[in-house]
C-alpha positions in Angstrom: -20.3 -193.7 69.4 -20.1 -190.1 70.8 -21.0 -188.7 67.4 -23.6 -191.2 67.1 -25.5 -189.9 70.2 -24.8 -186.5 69.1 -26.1 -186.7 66.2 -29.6 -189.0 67.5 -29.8 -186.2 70.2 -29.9 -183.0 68.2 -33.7 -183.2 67.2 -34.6 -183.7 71.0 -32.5 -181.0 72.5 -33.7 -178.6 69.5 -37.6 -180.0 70.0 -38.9 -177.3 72.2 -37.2 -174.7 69.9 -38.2 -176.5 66.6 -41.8 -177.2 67.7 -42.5 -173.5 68.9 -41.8 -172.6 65.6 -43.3 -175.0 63.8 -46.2 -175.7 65.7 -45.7 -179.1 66.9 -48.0 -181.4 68.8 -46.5 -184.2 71.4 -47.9 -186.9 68.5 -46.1 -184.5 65.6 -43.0 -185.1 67.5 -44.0 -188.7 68.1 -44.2 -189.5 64.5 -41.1 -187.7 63.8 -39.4 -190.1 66.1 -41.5 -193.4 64.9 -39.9 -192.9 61.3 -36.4 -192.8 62.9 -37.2 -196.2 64.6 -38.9 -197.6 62.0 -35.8 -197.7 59.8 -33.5 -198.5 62.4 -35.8 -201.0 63.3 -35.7 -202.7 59.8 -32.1 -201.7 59.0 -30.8 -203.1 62.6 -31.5 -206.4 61.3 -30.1 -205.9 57.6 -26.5 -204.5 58.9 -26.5 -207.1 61.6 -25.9 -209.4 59.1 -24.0 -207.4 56.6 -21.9 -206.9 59.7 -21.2 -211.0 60.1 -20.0 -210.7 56.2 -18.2 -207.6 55.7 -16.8 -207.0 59.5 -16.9 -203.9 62.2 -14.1 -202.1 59.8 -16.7 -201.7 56.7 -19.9 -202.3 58.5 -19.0 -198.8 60.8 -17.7 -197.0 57.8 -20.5 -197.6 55.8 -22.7 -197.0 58.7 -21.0 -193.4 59.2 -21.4 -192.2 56.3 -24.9 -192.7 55.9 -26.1 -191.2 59.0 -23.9 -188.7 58.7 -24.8 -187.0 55.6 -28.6 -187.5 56.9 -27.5 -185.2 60.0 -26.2 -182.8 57.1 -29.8 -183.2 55.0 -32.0 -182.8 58.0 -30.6 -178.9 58.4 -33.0 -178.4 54.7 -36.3 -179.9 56.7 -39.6 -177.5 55.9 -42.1 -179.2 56.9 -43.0 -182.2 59.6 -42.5 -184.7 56.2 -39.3 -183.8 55.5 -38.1 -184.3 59.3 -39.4 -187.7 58.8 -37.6 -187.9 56.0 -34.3 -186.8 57.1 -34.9 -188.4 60.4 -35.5 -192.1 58.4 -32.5 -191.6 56.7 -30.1 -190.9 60.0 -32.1 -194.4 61.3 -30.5 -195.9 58.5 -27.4 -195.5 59.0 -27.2 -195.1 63.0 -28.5 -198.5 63.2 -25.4 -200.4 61.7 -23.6 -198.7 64.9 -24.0 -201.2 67.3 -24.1 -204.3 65.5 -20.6 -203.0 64.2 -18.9 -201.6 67.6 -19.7 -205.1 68.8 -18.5 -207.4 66.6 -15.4 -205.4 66.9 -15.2 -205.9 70.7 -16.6 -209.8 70.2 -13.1 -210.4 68.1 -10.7 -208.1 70.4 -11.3 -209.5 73.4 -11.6 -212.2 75.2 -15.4 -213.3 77.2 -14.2 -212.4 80.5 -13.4 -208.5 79.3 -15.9 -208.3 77.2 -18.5 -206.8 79.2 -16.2 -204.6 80.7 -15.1 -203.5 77.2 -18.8 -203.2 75.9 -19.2 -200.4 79.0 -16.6 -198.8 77.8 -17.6 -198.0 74.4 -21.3 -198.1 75.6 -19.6 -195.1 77.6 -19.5 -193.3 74.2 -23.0 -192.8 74.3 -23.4 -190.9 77.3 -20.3 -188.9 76.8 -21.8 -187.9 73.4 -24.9 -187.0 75.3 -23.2 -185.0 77.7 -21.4 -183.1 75.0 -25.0 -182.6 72.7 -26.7 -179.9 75.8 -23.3 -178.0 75.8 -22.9 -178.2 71.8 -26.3 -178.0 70.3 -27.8 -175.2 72.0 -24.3 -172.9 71.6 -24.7 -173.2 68.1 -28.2 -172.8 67.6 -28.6 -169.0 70.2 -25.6 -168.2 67.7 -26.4 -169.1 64.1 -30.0 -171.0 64.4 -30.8 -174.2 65.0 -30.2 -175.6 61.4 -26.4 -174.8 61.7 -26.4 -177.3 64.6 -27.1 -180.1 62.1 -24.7 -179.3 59.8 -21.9 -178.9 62.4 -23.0 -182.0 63.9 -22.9 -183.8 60.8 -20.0 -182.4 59.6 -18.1 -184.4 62.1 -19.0 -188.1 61.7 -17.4 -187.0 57.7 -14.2 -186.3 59.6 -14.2 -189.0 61.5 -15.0 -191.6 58.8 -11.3 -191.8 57.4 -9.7 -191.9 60.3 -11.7 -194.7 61.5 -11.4 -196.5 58.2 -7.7 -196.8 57.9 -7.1 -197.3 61.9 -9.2 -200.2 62.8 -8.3 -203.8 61.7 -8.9 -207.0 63.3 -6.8 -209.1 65.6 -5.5 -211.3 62.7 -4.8 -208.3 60.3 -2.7 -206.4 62.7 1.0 -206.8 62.1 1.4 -205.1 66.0 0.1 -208.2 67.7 1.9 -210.2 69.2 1.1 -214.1 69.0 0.8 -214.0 73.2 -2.2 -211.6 72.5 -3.5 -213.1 69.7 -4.0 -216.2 72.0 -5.5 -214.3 74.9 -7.7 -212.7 72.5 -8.9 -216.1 71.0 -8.5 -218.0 74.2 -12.2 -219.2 74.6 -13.5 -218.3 71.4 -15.4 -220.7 69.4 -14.5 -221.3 65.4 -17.1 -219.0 63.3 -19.8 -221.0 61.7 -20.7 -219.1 58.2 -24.1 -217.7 56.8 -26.3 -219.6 60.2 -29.8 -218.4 58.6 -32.2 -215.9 60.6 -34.9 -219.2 60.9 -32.3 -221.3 62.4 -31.6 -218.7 65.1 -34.9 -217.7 65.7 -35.6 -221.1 66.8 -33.3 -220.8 69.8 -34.4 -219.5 73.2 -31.1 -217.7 73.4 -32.0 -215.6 70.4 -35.3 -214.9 72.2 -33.8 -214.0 75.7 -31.5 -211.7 73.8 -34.3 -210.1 71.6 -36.7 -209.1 74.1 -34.5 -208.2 76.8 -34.0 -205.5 73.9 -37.5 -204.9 73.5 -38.0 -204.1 77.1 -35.4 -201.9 77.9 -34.7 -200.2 75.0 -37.6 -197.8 74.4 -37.1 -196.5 77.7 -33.4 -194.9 77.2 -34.8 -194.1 73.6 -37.9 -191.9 75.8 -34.9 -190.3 78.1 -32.8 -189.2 75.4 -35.4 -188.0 72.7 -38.0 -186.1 75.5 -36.2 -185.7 78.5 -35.6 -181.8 77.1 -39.5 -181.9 76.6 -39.8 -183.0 80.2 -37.8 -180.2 81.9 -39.3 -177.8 79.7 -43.0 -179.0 80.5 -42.4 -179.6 84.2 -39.9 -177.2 85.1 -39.8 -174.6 82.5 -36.3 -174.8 81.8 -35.2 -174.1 77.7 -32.2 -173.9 75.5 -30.1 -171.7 77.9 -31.0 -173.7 81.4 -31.4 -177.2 81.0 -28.1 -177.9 80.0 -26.5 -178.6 83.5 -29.3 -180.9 84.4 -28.8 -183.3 81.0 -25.5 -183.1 81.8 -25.6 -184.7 85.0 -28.0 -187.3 84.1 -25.8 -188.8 81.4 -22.7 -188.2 83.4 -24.2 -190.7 86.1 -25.4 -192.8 83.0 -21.3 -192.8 82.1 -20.7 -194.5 85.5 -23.7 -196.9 85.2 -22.4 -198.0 81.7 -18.5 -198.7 82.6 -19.3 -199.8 86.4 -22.4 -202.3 85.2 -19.5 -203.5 82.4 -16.5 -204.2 85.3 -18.9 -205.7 88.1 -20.1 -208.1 85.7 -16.8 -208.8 84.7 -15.0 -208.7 88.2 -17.8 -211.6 89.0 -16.4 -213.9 86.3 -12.6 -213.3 88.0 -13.8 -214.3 91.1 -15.0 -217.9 89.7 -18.9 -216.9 89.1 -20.5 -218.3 86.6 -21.4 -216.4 83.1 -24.9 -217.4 84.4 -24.6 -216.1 88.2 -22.6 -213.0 87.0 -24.6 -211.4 84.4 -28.0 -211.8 86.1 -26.9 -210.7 89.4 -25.3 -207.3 87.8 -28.7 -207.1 85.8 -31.1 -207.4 89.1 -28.9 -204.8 90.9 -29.4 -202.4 88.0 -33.1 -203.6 87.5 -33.7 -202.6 91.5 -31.6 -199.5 90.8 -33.9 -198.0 88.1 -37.1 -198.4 89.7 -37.7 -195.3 92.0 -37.3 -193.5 88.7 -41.4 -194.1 88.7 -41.6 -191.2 91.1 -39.3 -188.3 88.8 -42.4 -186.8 87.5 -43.9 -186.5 90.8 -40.7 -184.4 92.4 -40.8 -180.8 93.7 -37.4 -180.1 92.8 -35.4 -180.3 89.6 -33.0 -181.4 91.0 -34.8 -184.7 92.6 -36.0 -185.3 89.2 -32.9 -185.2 87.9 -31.4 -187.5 90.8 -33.8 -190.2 90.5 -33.4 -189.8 86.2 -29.6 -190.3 86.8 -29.7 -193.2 88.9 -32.3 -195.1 86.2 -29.9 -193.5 82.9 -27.0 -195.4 85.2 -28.6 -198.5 86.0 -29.8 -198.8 82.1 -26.6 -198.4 80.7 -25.0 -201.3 83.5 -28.2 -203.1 82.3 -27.1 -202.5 79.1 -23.4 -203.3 78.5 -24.3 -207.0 80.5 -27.4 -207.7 77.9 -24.8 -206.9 75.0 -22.5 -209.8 76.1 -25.4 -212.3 76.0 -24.8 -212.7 72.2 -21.1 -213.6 72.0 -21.7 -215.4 75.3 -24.2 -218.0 74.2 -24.5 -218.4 70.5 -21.1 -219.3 67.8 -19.5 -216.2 66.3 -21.0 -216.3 62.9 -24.4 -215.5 64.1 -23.8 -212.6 66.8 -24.0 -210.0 64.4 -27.4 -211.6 63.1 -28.5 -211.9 66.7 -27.6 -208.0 67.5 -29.5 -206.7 64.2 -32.8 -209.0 65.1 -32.5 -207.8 69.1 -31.7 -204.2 67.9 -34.9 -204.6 65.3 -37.2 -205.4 68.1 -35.8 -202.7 70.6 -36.6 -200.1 67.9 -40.0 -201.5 67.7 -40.5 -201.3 71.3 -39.2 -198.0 70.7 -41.6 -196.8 68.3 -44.6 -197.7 70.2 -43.0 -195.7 73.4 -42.6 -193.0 71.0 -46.5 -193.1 70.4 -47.7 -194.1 74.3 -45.7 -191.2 75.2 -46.7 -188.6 72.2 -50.3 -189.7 73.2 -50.1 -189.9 77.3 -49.0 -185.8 77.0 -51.5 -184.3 74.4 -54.6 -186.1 76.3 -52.9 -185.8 80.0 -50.1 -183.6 79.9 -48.3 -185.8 82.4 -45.7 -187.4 82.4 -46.3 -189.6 86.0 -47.8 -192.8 83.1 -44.8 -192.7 81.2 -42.3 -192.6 83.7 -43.8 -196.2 85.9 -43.5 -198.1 82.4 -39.9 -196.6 82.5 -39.3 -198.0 86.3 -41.0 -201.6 85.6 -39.3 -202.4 82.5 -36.0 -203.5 83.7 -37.1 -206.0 85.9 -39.6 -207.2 83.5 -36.8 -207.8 81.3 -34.6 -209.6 83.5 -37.5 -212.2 84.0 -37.9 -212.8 80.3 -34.4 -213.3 80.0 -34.0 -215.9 82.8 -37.5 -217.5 81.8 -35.8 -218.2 78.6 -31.7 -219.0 79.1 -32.6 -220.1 83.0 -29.1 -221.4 83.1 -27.3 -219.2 80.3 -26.1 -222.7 78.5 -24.1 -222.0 74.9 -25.7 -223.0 71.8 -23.6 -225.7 69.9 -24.8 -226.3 66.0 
């Protein structure tokens, strides 16, 4: 998952350089990004399920490879068509990521770690995104900004084998012992084959699942694709200074992921319900990310980048709890399904933040608009989620 955000990263940390020379409107960068969602958004859903049929081993692998190589490809981009091109492809395969890294932690462990170990590799993310302002512009003041795609790309294609013959699941792994296995498959239900998308999108669990992804995801997509933009817009920072202000905002979004992940967890130990545990850790993280509304507004940098950090925290606590809700309330054999649809309609979401924002900065050139959808959405979400699964209840087909 560090490589992942690496790679999805590059084009916004390189976007002020790229677009200087290429003359690129907000909405040309906009539409860049809407052909990266629009294929994650379609191919969320199609390795969602290829994920419940092949597993996380070949779903990742495949996944890998894919984006990968489009990393490589996008270092050839002319023209704004062929970055939406290239861009397309890397949506392809970064969107069999997630669906993948948690079907993998949906078999290892058990429901009351499971949040806690979603945080963890949620963490992956943010450390990938601290590493891309430190990385990225290094190699592009020294060889140009397409060597920054290759190098970046270079690395999920080292990482692929390794990945491939090192990860198996519980029942494949000769090193488990059977006390393990049992605590691993202590409370989880037997998997119930090929549960068809209509069957699951008649369930409000599906639904709570699916737009809590909708609302929340297109604003971490806006923080990590134009945050760069926003620094260099508001406080004229580029390639050389706005590396130590990303890199405190995802290292606060490091803690929000792993501590939203244990307090939801360390609720279940204490006897709270699934129900009472998740929701509370989502309101606190909801409330948490609200004063980001006022980032654009701040004198200082540094205030920005305060109140940014605090929402990029509370998001990924938000986060890791909403990716429990599929293994938590619906049988095993349609979580992956249920990951690819709510992924599908968070890159929707995604796309049309892409073009609010893109459209908000070439006819305002402010960014105050964009940042009080980013500071509402949270709670917004939580209230969808609890209008649908008021009391969390499991699905049993």
């Amino acid at each position: 998952m560090v490589i992942n955000y690496v790679d999805r990263q590059t084009l916004g940390i390189l976007k002020p350089t790229i677009g200087r020379e290429l003359g690129w409107t907000a909405s040309d960068f906009a539409n860049v990004l809407l052909c990266f969602q629009g294929a994650y958004a379609l191919f969320y859903i199609v390795f969602g399920r290829l994920v419940d049929r092949i597993g996380a081993r070949w779903g990742f692998s495949l996944a890998f490879g894919i984006w990968s190589l489009a990393q490589v490809l996008t270092s050839q981009a002319q023209g704004i068509g062929h970055f939406m091109a290239a861009r397309m492809a890397l949506g392809v395969g970064e969107s069999g990521a997630f669906p993948s890294a948690i079907k993998a932690t949906a078999d290892w462990f058990p429901q009351r770690e499971r949040a806690l170990a979603n945080g963890i590799f949620n963490a992956g993310t943010n450390i990938g995104a601290i590493i891309t302002p430190l990385l990225v512009p290094a190699i592009a003041l020294a060889w140009g900004w397409r060597a920054a795609f290759v190098a970046t790309g270079l690395a999920g294609l080292i990482w692929l084998p390794i990945w491939f013959l090192l990860y198996r699941r519980p029942r494949e792994d000769a090193k488990l012992s059977p006390a393990e296995l049992a605590w691993i498959e202590r409370d989880q239900t037997p998997p119930v084959e090929r549960i068809s998308w209509l069957k699951l999108l008649r369930l409000r669990q599906t639904w709570a699942y699916m737009l809590g992804k909708f609302t929340i995801d297109p604003i971490w997509g806006m923080f990590l694709s134009w945050l760069p933009d926003f620094l260099d817009r508001r406080y004229h920072l580029d390639l050389k200074t706005f590396g130590p202000p990303l890199i405190v905002i995802y290292l606060l979004s490091d803690g929000g992921s792993v501590g939203g992940g244990w307090l939801s967890s360390h609720f279940l130990k204490r006897g709270w319900s699934v129900n009472r545990a998740r929701k509370t850790t989502m309101l606190i993280c909801a409330l948490a990310a609200t004063p980001v509304m006022f980032a654009a507004s701040a004198s200082s940098v540094w205030v920005a980048v305060g109140l940014i950090g605090l929402a990029t925290a509370a998001h990924q606590g938000f986060s890791a709890t909403l990716y429990t809700l599929p293994s938590d309330l619906l049988p095993r054999g349609g979580v992956g399904s249920v990951i690819g649809m709510g992924g599908a309609l968070g890159a929707i979401g995604g796309m049309m933040m892409s073009k609010y924002t893109g459209w908000v900065l070439d006819s305002q050139g402010d960014y105050r608009p964009v940042f009080l959808v980013a500071g509402c959405a949270y709670l917004v979400s939580l209230g969808l989620i609890h209008l649908l699964s008021p009391k969390m209840e499991r699905v049993v087909l």
